[in-house]
MDTraj code that builds the backbone (N, CA, C; nanometers):
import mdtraj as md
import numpy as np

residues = "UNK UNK UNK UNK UNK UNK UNK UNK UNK UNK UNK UNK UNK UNK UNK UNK UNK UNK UNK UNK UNK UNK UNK UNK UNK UNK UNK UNK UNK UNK UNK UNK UNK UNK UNK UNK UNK UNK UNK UNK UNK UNK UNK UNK UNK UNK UNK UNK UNK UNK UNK UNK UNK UNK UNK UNK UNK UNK UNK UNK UNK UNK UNK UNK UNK UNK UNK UNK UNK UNK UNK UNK UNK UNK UNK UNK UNK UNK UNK UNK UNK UNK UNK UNK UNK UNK UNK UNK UNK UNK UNK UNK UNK UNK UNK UNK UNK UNK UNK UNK UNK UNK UNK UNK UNK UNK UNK UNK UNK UNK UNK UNK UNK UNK UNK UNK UNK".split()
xyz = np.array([
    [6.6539, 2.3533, 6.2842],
    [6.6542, 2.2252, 6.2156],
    [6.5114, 2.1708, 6.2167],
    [6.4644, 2.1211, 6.1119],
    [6.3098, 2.0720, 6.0654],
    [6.3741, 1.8899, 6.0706],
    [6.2539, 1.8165, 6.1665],
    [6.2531, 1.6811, 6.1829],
    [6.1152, 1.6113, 6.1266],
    [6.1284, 1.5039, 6.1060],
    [6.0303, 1.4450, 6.0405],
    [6.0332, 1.2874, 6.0748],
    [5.8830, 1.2477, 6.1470],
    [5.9043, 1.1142, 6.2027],
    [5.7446, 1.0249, 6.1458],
    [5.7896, 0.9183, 6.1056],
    [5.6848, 0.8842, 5.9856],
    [5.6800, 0.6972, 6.0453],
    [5.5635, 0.6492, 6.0845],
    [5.5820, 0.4815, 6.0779],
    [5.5996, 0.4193, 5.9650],
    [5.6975, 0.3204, 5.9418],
    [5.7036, 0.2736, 5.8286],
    [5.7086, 0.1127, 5.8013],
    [5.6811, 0.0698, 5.9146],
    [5.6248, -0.0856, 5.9084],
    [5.6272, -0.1547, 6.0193],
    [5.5839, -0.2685, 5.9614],
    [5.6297, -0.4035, 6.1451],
    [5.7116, -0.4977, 6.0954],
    [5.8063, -0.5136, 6.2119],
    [5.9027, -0.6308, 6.0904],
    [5.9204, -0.7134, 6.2857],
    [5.9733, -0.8208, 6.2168],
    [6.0206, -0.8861, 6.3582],
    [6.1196, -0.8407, 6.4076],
    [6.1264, -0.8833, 6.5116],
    [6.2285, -0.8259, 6.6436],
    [6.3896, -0.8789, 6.6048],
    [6.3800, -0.9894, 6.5336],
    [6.5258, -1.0136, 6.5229],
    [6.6012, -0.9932, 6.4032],
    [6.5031, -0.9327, 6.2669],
    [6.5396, -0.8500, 6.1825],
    [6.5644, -0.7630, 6.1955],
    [6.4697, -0.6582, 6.2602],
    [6.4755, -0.4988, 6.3224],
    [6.6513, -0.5139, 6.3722],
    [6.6440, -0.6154, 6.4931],
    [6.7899, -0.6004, 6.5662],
    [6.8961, -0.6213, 6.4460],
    [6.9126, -0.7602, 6.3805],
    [6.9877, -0.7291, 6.2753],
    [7.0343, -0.5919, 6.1680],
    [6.8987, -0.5737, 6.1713],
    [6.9027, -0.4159, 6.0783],
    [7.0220, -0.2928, 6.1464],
    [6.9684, -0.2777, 6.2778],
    [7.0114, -0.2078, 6.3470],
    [7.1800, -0.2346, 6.3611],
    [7.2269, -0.3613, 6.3767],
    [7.4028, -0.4034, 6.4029],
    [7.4256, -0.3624, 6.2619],
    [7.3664, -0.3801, 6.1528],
    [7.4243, -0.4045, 6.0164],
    [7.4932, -0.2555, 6.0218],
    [7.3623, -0.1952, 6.0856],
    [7.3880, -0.0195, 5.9926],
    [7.4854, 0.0339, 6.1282],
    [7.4947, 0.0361, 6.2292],
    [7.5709, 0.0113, 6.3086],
    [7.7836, -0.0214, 6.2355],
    [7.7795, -0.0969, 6.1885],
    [7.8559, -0.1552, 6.1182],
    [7.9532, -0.1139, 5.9667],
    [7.8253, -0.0458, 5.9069],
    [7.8776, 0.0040, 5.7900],
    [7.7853, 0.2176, 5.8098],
    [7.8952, 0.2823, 5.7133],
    [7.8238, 0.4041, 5.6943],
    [7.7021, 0.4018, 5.7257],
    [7.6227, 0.4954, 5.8183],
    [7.4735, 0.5483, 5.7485],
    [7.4811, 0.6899, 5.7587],
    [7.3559, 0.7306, 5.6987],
    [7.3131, 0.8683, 5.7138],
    [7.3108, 0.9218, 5.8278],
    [7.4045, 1.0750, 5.8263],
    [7.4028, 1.1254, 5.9793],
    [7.2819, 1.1819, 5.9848],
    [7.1620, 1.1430, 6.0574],
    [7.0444, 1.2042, 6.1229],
    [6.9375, 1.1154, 6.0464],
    [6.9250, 0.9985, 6.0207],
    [6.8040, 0.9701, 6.0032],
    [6.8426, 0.7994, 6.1353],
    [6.7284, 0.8095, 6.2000],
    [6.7107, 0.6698, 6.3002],
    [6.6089, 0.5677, 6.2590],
    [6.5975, 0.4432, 6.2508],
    [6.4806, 0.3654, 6.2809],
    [6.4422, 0.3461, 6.4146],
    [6.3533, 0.3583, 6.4469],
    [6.3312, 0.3052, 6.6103],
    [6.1933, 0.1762, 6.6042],
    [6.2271, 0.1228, 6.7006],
    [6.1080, 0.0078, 6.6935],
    [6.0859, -0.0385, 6.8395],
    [5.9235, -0.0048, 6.8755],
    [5.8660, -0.0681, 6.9862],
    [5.7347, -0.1490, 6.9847],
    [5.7352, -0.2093, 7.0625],
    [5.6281, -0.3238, 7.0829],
    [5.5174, -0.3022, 7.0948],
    [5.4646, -0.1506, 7.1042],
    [5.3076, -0.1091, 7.1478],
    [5.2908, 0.0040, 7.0801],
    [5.2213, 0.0656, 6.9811],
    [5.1799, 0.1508, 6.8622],
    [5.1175, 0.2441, 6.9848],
    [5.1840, 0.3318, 7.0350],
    [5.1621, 0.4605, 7.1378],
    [5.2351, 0.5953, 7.1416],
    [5.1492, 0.7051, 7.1287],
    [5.2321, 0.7770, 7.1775],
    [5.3808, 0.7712, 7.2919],
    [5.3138, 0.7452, 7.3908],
    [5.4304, 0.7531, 7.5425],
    [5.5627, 0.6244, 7.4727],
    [5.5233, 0.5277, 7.4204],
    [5.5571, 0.4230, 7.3726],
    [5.7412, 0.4689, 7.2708],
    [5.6738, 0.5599, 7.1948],
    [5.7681, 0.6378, 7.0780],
    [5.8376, 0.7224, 7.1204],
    [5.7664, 0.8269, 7.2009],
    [5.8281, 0.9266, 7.2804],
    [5.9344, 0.8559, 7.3457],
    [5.9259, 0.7616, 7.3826],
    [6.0786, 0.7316, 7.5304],
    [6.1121, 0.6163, 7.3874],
    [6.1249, 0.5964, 7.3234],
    [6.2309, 0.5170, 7.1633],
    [6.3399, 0.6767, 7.1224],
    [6.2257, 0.8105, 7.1438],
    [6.3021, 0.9118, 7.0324],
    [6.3931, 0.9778, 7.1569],
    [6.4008, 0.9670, 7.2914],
    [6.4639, 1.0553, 7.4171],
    [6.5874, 1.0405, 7.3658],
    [6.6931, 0.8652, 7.3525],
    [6.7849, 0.9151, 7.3876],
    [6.8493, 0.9317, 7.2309],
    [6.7921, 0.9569, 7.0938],
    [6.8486, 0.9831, 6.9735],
    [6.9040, 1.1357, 6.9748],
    [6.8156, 1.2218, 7.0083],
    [6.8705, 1.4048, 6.9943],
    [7.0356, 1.4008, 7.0823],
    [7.0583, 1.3461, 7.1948],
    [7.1896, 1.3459, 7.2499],
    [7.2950, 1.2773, 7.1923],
    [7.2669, 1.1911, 7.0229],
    [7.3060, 1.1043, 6.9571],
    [7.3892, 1.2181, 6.8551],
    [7.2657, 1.2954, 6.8153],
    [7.2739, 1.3712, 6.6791],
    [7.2863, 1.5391, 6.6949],
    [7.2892, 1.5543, 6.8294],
    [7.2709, 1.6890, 6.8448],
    [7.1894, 1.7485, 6.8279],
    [7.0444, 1.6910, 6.8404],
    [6.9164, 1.7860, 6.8063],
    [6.8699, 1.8250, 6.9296],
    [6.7642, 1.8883, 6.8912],
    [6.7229, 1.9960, 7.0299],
    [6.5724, 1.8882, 7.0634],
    [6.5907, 1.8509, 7.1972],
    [6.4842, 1.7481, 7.2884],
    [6.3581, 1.7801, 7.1514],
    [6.3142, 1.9105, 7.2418],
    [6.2073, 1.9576, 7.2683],
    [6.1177, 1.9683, 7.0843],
    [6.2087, 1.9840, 6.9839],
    [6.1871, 1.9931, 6.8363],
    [6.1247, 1.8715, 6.8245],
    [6.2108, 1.7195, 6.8610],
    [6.2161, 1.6034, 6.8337],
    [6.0744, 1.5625, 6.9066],
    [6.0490, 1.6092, 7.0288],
    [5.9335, 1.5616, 7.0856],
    [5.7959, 1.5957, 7.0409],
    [5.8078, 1.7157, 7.0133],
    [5.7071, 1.8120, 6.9163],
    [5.6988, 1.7392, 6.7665],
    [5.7701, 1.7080, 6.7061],
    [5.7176, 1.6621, 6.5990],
    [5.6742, 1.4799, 6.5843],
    [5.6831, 1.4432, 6.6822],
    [5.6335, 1.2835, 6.6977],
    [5.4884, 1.3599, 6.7803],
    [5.4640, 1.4155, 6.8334],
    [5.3261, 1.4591, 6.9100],
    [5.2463, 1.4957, 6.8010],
    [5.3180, 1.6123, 6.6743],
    [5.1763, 1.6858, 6.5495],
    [5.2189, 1.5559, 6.4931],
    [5.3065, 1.4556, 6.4647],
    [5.2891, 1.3308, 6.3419],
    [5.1291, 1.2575, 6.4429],
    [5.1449, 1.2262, 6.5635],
    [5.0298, 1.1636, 6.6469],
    [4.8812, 1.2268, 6.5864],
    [4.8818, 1.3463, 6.5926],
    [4.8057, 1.4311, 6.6318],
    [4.6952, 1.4295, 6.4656],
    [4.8121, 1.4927, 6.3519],
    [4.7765, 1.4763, 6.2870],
    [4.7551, 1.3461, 6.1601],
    [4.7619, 1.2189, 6.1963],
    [4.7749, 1.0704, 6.1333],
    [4.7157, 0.9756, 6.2101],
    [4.5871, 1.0137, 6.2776],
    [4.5394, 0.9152, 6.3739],
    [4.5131, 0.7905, 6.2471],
    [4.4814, 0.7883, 6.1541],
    [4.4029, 0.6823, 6.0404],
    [4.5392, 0.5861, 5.9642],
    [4.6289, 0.6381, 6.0003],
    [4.7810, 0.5652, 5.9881],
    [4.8154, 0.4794, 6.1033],
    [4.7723, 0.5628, 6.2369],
    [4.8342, 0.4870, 6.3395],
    [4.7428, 0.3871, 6.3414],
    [4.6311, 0.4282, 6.3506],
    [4.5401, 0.2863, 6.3706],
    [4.5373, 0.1874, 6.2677],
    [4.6191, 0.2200, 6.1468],
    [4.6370, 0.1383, 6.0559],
    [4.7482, 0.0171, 6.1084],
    [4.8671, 0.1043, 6.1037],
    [4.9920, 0.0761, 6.1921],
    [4.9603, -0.0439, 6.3171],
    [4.8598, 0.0161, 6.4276],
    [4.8588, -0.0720, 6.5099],
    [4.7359, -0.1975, 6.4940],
    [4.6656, -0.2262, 6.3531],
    [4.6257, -0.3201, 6.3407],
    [4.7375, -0.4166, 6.3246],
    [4.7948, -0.3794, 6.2395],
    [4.8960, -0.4491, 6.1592],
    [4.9846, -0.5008, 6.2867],
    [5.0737, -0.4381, 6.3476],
    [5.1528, -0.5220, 6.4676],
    [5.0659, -0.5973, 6.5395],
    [4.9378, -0.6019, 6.5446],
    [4.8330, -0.6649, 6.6499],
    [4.7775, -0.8421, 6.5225],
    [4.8048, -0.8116, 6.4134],
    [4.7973, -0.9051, 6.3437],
    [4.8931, -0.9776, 6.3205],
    [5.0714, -0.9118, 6.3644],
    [5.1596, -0.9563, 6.2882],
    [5.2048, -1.0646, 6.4599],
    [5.1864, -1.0130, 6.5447],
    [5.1896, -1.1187, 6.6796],
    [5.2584, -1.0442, 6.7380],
    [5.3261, -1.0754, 6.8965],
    [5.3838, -1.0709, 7.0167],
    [5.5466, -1.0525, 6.9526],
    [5.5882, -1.1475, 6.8818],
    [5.7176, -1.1182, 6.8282],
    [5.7660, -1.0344, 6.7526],
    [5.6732, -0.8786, 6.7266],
    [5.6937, -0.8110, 6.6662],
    [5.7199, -0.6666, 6.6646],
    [5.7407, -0.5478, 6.6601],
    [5.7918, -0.4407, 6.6472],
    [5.7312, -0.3783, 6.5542],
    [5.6214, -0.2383, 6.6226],
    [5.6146, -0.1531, 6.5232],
    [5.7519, -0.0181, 6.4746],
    [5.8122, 0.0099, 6.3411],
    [5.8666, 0.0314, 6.3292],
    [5.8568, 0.2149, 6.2295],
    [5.8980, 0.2907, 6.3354],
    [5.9244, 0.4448, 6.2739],
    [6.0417, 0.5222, 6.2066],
    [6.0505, 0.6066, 6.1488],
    [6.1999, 0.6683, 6.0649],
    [6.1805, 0.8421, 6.1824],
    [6.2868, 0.8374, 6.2252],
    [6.2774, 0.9925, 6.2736],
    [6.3964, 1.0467, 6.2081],
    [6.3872, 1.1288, 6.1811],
    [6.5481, 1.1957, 6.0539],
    [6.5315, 1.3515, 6.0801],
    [6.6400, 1.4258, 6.0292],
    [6.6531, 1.5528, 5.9697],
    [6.6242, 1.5730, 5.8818],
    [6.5522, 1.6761, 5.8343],
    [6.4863, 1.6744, 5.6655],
    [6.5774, 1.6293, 5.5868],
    [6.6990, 1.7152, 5.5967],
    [6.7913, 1.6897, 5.5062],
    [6.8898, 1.6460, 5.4875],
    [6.8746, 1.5642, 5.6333],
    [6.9634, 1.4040, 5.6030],
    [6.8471, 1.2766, 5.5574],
    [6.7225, 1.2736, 5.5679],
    [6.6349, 1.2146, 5.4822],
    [6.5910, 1.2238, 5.3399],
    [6.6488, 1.3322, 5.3252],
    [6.6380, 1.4013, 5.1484],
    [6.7717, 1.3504, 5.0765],
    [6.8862, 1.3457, 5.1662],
    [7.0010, 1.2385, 5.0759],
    [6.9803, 1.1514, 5.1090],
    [6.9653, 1.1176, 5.2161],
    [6.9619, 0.9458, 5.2075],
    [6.8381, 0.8704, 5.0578],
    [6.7324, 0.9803, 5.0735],
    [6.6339, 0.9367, 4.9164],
    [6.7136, 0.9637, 4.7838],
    [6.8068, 1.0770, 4.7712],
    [6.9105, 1.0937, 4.6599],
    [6.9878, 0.9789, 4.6207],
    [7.0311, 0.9411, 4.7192],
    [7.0962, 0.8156, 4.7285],
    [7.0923, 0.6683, 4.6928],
    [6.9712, 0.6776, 4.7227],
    [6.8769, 0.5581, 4.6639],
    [6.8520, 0.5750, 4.5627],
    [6.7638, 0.6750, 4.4678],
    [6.7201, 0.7238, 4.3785],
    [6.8698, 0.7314, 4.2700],
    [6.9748, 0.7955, 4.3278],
    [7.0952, 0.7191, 4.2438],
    [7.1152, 0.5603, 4.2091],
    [7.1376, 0.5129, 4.2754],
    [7.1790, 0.3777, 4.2657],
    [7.1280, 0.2816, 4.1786],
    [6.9228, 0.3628, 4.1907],
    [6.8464, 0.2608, 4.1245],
    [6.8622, 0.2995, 3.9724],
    [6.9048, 0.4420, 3.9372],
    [6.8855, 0.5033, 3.8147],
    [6.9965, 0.3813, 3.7187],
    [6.9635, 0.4182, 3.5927],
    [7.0490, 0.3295, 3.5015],
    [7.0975, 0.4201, 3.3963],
])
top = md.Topology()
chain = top.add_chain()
for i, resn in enumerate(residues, 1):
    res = top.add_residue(resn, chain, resSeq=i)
    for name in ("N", "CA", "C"):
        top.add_atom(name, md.element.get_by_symbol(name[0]), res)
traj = md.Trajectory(xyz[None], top)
């Protein structure tokens, strides 16, 4: 299985949580997560992505490996990333997508339906 973990904004802490009960609540996609922590870090993300693979059945070690080459290779994102939570204040949450390719490839089908006319 191919994983893919990408930052995709800062939102506040009590939207993020809302977000999280909503989808909680109704259907989502099996294998794609948002996760959101307070400090734009490696070690930071790493212990957000531990307890998702025992969620979804993925293998630790895949999941950890690919948040380390996303680090590795996107330093000019992260430091983008962590201006932005450092501008947005204390009440805030930087926020990542970790998914299965190809539960992230329908969940974009999906969308990409809905919006079509």
């Amino acid at each position: 299985m191919k994983y893919t973990f990408d930052i995709v904004g800062v939102s506040p802490v009590l939207q993020f949580f809302n977000h999280q009960q909503q989808s909680m609540q109704k259907p989502q996609y099996v294998g794609v997560e948002y996760l959101g922590t307070h400090i734009c870090t490696l070690d930071a993300f790493i212990a957000t992505v531990e307890p998702v693979p025992a969620k979804w059945g993925w293998d630790l070690d895949q999941v950890v490996d690919t948040v380390v080459k996303f680090w590795v290779n996107h330093s000019e994102s992260i430091q983008y990333w962590k201006a932005r939570l450092s501008d947005a204040g204390q009440n805030n949450l930087v926020v990542a997508r970790l998914a299965d390719i190809r539960a992230l490839q329908a969940e974009f089908e999906t969308l990409l339906d809905k919006n079509s006319y």
